[in-house]
N, CA, C and O of each residue as an XYZ file, in Angstrom:
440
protein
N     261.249     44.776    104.321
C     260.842     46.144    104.136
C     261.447     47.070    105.175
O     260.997     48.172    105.486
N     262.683     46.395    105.744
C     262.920     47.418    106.658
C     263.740     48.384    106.174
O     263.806     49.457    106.774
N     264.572     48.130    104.890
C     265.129     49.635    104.587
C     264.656     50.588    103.628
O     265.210     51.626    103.268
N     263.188     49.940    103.136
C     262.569     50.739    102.893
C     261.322     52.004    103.513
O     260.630     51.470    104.380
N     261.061     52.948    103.355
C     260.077     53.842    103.992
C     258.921     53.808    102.761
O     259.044     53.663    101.545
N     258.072     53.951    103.385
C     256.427     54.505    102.860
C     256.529     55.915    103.397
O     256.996     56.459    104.397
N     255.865     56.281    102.254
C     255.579     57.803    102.229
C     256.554     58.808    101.701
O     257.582     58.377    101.179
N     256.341     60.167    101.780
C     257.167     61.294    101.141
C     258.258     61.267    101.761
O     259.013     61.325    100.790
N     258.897     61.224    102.606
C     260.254     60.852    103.524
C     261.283     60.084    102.958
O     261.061     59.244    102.087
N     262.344     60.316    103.385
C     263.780     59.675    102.677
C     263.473     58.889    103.801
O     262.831     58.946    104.849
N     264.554     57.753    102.834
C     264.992     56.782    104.052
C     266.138     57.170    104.933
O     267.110     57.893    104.715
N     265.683     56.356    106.202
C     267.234     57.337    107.016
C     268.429     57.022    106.824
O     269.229     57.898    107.152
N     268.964     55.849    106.305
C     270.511     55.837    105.810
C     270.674     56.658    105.121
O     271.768     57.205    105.261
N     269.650     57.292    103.891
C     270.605     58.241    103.188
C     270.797     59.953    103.906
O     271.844     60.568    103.703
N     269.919     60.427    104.542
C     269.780     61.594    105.146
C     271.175     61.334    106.151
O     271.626     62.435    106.467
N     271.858     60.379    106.648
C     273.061     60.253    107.393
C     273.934     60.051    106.644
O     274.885     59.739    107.361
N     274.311     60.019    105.395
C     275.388     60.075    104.866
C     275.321     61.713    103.942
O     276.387     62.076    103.442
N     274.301     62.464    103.789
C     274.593     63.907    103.392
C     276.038     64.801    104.196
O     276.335     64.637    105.379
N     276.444     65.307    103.674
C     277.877     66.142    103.976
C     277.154     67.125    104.863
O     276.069     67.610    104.544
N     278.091     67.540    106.525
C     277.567     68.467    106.756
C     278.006     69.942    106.315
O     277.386     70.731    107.029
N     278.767     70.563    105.488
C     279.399     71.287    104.813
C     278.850     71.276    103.590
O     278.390     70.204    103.197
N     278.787     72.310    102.832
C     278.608     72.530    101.366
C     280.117     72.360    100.813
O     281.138     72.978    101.115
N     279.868     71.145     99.761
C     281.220     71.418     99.045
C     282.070     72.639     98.548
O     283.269     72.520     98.297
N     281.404     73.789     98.423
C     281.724     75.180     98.107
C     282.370     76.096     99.203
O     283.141     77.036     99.395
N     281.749     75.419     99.640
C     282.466     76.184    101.407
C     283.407     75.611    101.753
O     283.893     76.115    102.765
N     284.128     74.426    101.240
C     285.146     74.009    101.467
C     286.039     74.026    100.760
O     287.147     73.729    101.207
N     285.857     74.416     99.259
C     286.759     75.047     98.384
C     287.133     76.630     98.884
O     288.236     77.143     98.693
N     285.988     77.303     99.564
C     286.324     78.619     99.585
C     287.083     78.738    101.096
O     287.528     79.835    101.434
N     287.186     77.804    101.808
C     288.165     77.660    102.933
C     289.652     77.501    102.714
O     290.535     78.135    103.292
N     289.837     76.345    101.586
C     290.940     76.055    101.137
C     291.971     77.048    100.283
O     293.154     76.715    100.220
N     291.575     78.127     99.700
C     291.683     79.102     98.997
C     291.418     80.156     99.131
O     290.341     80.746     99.037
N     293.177     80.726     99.548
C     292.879     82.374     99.962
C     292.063     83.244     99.372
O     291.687     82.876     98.259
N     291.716     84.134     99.686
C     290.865     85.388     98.692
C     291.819     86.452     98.491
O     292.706     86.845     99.250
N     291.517     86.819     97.440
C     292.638     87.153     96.914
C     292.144     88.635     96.102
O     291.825     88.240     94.981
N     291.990     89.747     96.138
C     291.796     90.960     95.135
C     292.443     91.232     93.899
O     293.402     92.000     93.958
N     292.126     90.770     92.805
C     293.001     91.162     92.003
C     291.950     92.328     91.252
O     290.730     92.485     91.294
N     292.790     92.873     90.724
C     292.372     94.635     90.219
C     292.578     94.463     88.766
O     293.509     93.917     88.174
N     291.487     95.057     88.303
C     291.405     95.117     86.748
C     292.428     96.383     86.440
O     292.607     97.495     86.936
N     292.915     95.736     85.524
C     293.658     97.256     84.424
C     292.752     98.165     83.799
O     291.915     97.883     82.941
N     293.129     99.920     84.593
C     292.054    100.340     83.574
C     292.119    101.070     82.674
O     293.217    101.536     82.368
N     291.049    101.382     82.013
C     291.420    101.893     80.426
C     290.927    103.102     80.314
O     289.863    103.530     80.760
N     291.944    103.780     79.547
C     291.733    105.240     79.246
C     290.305    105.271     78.429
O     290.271    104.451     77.512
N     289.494    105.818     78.543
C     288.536    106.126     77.545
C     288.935    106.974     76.351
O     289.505    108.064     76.404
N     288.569    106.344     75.316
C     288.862    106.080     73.476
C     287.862    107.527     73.297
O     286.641    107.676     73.342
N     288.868    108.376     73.102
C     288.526    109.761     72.625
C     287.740    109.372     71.193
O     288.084    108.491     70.405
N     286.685    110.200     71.085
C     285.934    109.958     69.938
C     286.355    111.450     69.005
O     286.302    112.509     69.630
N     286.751    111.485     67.564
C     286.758    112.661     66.961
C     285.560    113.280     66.738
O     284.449    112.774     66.575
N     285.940    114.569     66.749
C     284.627    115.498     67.454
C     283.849    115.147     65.641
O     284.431    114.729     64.640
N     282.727    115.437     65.782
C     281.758    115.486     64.586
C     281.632    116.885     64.326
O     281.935    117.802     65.089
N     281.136    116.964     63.133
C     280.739    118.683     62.768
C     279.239    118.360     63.066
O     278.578    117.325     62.988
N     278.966    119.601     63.427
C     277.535    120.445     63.769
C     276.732    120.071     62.827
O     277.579    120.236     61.949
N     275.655    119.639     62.138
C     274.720    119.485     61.292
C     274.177    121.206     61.365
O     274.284    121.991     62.308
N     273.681    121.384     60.244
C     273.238    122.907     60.463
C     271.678    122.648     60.813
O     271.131    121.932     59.975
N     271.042    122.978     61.625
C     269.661    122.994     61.758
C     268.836    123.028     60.448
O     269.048    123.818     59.528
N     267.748    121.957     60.472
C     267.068    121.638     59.515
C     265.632    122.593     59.864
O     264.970    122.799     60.881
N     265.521    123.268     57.694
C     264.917    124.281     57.979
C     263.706    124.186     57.710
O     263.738    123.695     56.582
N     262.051    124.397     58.131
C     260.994    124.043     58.324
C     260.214    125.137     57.126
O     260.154    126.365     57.070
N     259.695    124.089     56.273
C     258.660    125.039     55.670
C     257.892    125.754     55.558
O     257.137    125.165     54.785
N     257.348    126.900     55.808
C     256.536    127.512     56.137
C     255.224    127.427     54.542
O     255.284    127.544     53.318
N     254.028    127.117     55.758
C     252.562    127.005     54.929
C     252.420    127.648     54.362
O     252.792    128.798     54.598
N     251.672    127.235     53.048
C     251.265    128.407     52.031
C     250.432    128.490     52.414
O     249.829    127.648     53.079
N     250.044    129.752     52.064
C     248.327    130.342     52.890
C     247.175    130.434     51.614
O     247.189    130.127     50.422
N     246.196    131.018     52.534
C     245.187    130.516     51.183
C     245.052    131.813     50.140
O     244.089    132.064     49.415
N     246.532    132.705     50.300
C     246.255    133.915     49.026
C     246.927    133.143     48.277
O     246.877    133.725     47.194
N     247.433    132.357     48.155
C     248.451    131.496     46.712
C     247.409    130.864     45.555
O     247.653    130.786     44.351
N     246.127    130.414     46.268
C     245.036    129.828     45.605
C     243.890    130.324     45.177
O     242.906    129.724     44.746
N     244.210    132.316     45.430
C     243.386    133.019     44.826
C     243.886    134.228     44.103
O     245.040    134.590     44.336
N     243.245    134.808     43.360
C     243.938    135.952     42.290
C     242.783    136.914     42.800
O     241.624    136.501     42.761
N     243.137    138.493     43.390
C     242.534    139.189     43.449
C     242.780    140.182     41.745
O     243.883    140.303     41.213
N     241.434    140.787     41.160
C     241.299    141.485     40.168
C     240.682    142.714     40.378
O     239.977    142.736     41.387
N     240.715    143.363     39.972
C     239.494    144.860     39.736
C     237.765    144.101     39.552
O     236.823    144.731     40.032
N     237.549    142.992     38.964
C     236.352    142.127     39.044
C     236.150    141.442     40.511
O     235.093    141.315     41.129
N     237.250    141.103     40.831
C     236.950    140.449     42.360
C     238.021    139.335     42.241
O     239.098    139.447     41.657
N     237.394    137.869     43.109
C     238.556    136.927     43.298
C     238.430    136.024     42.160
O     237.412    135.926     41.475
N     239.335    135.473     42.018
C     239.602    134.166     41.059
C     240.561    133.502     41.534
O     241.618    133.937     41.993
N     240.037    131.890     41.382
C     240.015    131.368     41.563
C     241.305    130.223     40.530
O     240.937    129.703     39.476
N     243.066    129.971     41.210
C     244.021    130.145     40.440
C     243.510    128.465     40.035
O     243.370    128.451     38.812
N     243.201    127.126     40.593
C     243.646    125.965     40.555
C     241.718    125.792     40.818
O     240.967    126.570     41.406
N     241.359    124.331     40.046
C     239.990    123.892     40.220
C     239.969    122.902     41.684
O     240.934    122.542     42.358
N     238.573    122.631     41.881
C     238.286    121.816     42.844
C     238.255    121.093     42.933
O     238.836    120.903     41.864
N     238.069    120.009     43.326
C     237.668    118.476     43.383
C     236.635    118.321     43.081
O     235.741    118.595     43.882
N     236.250    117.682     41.454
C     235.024    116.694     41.220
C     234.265    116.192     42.133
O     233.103    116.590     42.205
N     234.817    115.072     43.154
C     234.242    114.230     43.832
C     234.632    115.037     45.298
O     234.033    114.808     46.349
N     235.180    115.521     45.231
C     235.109    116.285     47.024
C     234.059    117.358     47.119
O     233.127    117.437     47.919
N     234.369    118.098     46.225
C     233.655    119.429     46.146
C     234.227    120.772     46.498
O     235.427    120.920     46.271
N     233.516    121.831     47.046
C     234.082    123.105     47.271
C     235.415    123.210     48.309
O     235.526    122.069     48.757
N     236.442    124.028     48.877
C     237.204    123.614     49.723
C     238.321    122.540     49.350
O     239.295    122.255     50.048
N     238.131    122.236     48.648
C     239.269    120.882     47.854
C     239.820    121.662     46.767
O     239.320    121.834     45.656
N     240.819    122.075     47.182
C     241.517    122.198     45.424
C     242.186    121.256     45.258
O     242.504    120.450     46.133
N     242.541    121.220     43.933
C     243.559    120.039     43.240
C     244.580    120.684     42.921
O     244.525    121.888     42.670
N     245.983    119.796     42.866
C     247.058    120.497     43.078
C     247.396    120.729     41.397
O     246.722    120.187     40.520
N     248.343    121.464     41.171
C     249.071    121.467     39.915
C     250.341    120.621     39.363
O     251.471    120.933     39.740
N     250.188    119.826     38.698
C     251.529    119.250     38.524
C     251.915    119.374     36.747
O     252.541    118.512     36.131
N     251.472    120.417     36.262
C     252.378    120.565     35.059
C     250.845    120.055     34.127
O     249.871    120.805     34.065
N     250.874    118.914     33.576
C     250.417    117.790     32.930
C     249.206    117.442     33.422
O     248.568    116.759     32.622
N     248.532    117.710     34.674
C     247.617    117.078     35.404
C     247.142    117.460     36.531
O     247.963    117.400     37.446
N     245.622    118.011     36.941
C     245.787    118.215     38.111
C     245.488    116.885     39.264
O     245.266    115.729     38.904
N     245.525    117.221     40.308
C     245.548    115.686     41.258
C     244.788    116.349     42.339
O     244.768    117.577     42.429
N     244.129    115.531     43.207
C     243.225    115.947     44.492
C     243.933    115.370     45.580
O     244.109    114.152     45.541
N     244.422    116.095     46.655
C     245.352    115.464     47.700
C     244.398    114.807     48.359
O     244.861    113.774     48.843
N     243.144    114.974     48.610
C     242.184    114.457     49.203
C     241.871    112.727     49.054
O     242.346    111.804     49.715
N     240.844    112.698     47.872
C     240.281    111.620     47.469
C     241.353    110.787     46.306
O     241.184    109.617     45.961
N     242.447    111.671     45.824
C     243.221    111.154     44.967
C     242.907    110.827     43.375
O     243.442    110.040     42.594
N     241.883    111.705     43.232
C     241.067    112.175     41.642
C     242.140    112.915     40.842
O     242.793    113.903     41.180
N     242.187    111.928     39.240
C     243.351    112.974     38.846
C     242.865    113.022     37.512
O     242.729    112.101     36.706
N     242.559    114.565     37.371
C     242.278    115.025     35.933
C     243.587    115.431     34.770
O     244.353    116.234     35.302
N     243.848    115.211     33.890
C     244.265    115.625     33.038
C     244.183    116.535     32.336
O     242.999    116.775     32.099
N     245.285    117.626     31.547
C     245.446    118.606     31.088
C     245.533    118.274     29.659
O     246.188    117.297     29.298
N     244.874    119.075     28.771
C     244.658    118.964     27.753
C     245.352    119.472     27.022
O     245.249    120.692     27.158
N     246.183    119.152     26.127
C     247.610    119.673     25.429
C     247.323    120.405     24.171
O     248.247    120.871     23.504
């Protein structure tokens, strides 16, 4: 058991044969340093783009579109919502009206 050790410890023959040098350090001894310089490159002109024209924003309909003033008073152009109630109109689509709300869609009677 003598060239063996007990415990976390190397044995000492091998800790005496480790290199005292890093192999890397002895490549980088052996071998000048040397700068070499990248070639450099013109930057790759991009063709210009056209301008997009500014995108144009809808403006809200207000709430005179959804009423008819008369010599009687207001009326009332589009109905309400069944299931919502007052404050809900339903939209117009030709054929049908629809509730943006609850998504109730009545039909027009031909």
């Amino acid at each position: 058991m003598a060239g063996k050790s007990r415990g976390k410890g190397k044995p000492a023959e091998k800790a005496a044969e480790k290199p005292a040098e890093k192999p890397s350090a002895k490549l980088a001894a052996e071998k000048p340093t040397a700068v070499v310089e990248k070639p450099v490159e013109k930057p790759v002109e991009k063709p210009k783009e056209e301008k997009k024209p500014p995108k144009v924003k809808k403006k809200e309909k207000g709430a005179y579109t959804r009423y008819k003033v008369d010599e009687k008073g207001l009326t009332r152009l589009r109905p309400y919502c069944e299931r919502c109630g007052q404050g809900y109109f339903m939209a117009d689509h030709g054929d049908r009206y629809s509730c943006g709300h609850c998504g109730f869609t009545r039909y027009k009677r031909a």
